[in-house]
N, C-alpha and C positions, 0 to 999 in steps of 0.2 A: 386395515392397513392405512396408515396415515398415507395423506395428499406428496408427493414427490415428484414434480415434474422438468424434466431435464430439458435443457437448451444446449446439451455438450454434445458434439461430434463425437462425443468416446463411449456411443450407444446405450443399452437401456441399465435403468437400476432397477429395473422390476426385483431381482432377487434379493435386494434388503428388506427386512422387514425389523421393524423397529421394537425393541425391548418391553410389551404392553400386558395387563391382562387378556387381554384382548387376541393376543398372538401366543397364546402357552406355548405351541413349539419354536419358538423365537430363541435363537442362543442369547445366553445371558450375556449379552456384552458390557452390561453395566459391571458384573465380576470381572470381564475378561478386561476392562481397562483399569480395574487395579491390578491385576496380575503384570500389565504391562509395566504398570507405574513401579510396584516392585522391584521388575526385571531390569528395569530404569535406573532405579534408585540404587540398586546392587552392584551395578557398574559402576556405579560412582560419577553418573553423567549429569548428576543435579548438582555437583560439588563445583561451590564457586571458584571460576579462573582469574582471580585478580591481577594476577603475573600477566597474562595474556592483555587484560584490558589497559593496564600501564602501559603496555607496550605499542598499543594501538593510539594513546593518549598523545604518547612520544612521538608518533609518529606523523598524525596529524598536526601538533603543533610545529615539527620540524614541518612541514607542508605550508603552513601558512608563514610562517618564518620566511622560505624560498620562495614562495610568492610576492611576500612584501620586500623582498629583496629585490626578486627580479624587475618590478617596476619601479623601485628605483633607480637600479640602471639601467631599464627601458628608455625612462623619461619620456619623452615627448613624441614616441612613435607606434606606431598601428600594430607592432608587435605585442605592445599593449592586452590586445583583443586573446591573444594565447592567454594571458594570465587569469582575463576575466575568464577564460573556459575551462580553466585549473582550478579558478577559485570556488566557480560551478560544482565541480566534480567533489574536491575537498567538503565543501558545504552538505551535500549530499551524505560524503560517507558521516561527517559530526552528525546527519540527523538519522541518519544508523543505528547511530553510539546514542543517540538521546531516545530512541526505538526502545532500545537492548536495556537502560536505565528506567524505561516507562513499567518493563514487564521484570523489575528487580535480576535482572541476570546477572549483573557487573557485584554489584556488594553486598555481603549478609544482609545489612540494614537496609528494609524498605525506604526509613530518613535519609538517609546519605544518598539512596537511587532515586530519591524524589528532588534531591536539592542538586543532587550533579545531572538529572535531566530536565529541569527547569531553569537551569544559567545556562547549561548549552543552548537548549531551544530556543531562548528569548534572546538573554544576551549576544551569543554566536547566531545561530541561523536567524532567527530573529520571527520566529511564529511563538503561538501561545503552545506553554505543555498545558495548561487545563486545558484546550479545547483539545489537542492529540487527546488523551488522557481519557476525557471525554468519548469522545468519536469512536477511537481504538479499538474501547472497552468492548461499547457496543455490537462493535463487529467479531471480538472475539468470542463473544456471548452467542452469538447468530449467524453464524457467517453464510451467506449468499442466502438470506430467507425476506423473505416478503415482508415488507412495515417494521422489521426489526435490524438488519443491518445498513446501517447509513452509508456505505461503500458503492450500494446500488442504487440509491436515491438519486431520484433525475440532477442533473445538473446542465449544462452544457450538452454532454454526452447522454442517453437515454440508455442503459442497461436493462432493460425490461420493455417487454412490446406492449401491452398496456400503457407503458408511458410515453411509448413514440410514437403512440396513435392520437397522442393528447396535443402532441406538437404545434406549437403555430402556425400559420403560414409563412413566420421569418424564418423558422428553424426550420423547415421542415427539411427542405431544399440539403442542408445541413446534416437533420439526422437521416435521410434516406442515404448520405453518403459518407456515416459518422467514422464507420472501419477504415474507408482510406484516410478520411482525417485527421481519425487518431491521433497521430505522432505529432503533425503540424500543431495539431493545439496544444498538445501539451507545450509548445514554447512557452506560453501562456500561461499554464500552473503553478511556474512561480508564485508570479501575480497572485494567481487567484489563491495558492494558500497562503499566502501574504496577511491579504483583503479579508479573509474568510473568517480566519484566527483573530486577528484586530476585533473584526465587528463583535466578534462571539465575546469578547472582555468585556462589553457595553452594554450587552445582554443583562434584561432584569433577572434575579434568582440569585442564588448565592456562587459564588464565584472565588474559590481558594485564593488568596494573594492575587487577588485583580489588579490591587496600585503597584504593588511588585514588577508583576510583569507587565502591564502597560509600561512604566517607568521605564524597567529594561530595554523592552524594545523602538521605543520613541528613541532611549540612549544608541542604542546599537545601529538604528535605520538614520536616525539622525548625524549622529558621527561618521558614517559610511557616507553616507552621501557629500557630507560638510567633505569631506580629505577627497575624494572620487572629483570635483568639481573645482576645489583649492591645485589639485595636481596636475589635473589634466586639463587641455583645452575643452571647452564647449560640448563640441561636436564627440569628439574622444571619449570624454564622459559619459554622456548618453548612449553612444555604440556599448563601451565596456559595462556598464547595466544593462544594457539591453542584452548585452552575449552572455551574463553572470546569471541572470536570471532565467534568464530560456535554459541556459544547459542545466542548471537546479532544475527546472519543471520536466525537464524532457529525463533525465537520468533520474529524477522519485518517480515519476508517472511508470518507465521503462520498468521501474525495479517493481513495482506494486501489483502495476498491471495482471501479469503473467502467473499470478499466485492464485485467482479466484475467476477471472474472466473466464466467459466460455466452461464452466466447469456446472454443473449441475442446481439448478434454482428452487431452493424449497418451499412449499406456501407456509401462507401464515398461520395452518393452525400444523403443521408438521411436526411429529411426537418420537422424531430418531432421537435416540441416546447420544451423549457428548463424545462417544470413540468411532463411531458412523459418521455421525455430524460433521467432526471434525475433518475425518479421514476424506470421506466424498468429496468433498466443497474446496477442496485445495488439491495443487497440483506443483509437484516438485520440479525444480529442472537441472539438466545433467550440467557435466562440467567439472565437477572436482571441486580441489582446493583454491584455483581460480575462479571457479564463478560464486564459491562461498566469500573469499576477497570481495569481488565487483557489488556482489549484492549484498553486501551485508548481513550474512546468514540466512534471509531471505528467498536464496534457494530452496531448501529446507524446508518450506512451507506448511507441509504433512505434520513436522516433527513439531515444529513450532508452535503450533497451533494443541497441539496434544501434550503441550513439556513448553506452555508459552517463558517461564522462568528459567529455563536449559541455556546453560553459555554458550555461548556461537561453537566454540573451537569443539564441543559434543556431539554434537546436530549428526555429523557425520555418522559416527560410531552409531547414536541413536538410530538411523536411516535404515539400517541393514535389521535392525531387533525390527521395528516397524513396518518395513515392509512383508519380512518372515509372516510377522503376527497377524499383519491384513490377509496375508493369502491365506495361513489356516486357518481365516473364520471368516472367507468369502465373501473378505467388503474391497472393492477396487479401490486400488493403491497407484495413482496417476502420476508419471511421472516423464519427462517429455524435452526436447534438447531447448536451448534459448530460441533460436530462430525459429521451431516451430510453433513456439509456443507464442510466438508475436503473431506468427501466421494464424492461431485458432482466434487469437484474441479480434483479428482484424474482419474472419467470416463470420464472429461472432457478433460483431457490433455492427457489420453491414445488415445482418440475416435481419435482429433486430429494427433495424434502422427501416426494413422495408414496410415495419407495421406505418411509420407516417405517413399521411395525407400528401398526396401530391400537391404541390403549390399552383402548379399550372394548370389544375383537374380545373374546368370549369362544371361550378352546380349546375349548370341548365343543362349541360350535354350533358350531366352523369342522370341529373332526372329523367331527362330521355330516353337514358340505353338503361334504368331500372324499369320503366313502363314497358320496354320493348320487350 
């Protein structure tokens, strides 16, 4: 049996066993995920929504339309700061819609979902879609597995106890307390996928439309800024970036989080099939048609992940075939309300958190109490 070792509060996966020579009584799940795909396909839940995606287009642009309204008849007052926390939220759901274009769900044409998710990203939100594209890929390929998905790569935040026991002694203090921190740093994320995507364009290797999207985005961050600083006083200026940008990092981080954190971590030589794979490592959350709204399909996690090309407005329908099919071939099918699922997210990065080194541990006294 391949290595599988859980970090999730939602108890043991001993009873998977993964599709091998090695395991003959192992249900075939490699046929049972075309069967699904079938049962997928017959519903007609892979059939593009381009009605629906129009309408979501319309809808955003009326958003930013009443935004750019609103501060101009704001003008010069601290009311201001609502707009930057509109235009947060709006920015958010456009990188949604550049999400849903990265994994062709919006139009037949992979061309057309690569060039309408690479002027959103750059031009509108203003990060690189090769580095998303990039990144993304890799996590759909591996998700929550060791040396292969970059979503658990140290950062900031340590998602793996092995790399919070590597911690510094600046971080440490940090990741021993990263679960309650959480949320606070995500203010921060903006920022940092800002920063992160830029550098990645400078990067030696080959790089799609690198002058492209730099260009775009120098135009977009530079324009933003030039009118943000021409309209507003000083002081106003910097508040309403600083609130535009926090609520973007705090509402991507919010919506991403809760899809993989806390949810079962597999090593690096791990030999589960792509309907196991998939199914374990992600975790759906309740809510409806509302929280398929808020998060940008993204709820849906499970389905997404097994039907990554599936339109938003399907996921639902899919949900219920999915779930059915996990329980008759006894792979857990995780599915959990929004607040709880902050809550695992948060004992999970504390739990973590406590592999670092204490800052205040002095060497001589721990030499001491090893000898004692």
């Amino acid at each position: 049996m391949s290595s599988l070792s859980s970090v999730s509060p939602s108890g043991s996966l001993g009873a998977l066993r993964p599709t091998t020579p090695r395991n003959p009584g192992a249900p075939q799940l490699t046929a049972s995920y075309g069967a699904l795909m079938r049962t997928v396909r017959d519903a007609g839940l892979l059939r593009r929504r381009e009605g629906f995606y129009y309408a979501v287009f319309g809808a955003l642009a009326l958003a930013l339309g009443g935004i750019i309204t609103g501060m101009v008849l704001l003008g010069d007052s601290w009311f201001q700061l609502l707009m930057a926390g509109a235009l947060g939220i709006v920015l958010t759901q456009i990188a949604f819609v550049t999400h849903e274009a990265s994994h062709r769900q919006i139009f037949a044409s992979g061309r057309v979902n690569d060039w309408v998710g690479r002027i959103l990203a750059t031009a509108v939100v203003g990060i690189s879609y090769h580095w998303w594209m990039h990144k993304h890929t890799r996590h759909h390929a591996k998700p929550n597995q060791k040396g292969a998905d970059p979503d658990i790569e140290q950062d900031t935040i340590a998602f793996l106890p092995e790399d919070a026991a590597k911690s510094g002694r600046v971080f440490a203090l940090i990741t021993r307390n990263q679960g309650w921190l959480f949320f606070p740093l995500l203010t921060l994320e903006g920022i940092n996928l800002h920063a992160r995507s830029i550098a990645s364009l400078f990067e030696r290797g080959r790089v799609e439309h690198r002058m492209l999207e730099l260009g775009l985005i120098a135009l977009r961050l530079g324009l933003y800024v030039a009118v943000l600083f021409w309209f507003l006083p000083l002081g106003m200026a910097f508040a309403f970036l600083g609130v535009q940008l926090a609520v973007f990092g705090v509402y991507m981080g919010a919506s991403f989080a809760p899809n993989h954190k806390g949810m079962p971590i597999l090593e690096a030589d791990s030999r589960l099939d792509f309907l196991q794979r998939q199914i374990v490592t992600s975790r759906n959350l309740k809510g409806g048609w509302w929280a398929t709204v808020l998060f940008g399909g993204l709820n849906h996690q499970v389905e997404h992940h097994l039907f990554p090309n599936m339109p938003r407005p399907a996921l639902s329908r899919a949900r219920d075939i999915v779930r059915e099919y996990a329980q008759s071939t006894g792979i857990p099918y995780t599915e959990t309300g929004i607040l709880r699922s902050y809550g695992i997210v948060v004992q999970y990065l504390n739990r973590v958190g406590l592999s670092a080194r204490d800052p205040f541990d002095c060497p001589l006294v721990n030499q001491f109490r090893r000898s004692a």
